[in-house]
N, C-alpha and C positions, 0 to 999 in steps of 0.2 A: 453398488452400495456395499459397506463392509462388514456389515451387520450390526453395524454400530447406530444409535436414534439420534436421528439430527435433531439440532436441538435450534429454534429459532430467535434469530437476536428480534430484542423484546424493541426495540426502535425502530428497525426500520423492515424486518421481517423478510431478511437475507436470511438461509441456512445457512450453519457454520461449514456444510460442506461446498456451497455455491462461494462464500467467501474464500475458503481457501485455496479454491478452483481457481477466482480472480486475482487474487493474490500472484500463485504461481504463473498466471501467464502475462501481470503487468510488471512484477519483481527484474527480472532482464532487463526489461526497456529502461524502468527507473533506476536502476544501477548504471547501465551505461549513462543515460544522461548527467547525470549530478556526478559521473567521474570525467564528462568534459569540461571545457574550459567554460562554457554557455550555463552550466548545470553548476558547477563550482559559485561560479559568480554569482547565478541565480540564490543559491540558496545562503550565500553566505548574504545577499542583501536580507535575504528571509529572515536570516538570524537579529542582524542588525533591526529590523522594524519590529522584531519580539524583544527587543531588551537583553539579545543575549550577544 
């Protein structure tokens, strides 16, 4: 710990240190995906069913 007080998200009762934990270790994976051709495609239909 860094001596810093976690502080816990009020919804779902993750720390913000446990979050930033999973963050950093699903961040890679989810970059690589959405920069191949499967991941492009994916999320560009994503966009298209949000209106954008």
């Amino acid at each position: 710990m860094t001596g810093k007080k976690e502080r816990m998200d009020q919804g779902g009762g993750i720390s913000e240190a446990a979050m930033r934990s999973l963050a950093r270790t699903l961040l890679p994976s989810l970059r690589e995906y959405l920069a191949s051709d499967e991941g492009r495609r994916d999320y560009a239909e994503w966009r298209k069913m949000q209106g954008g």
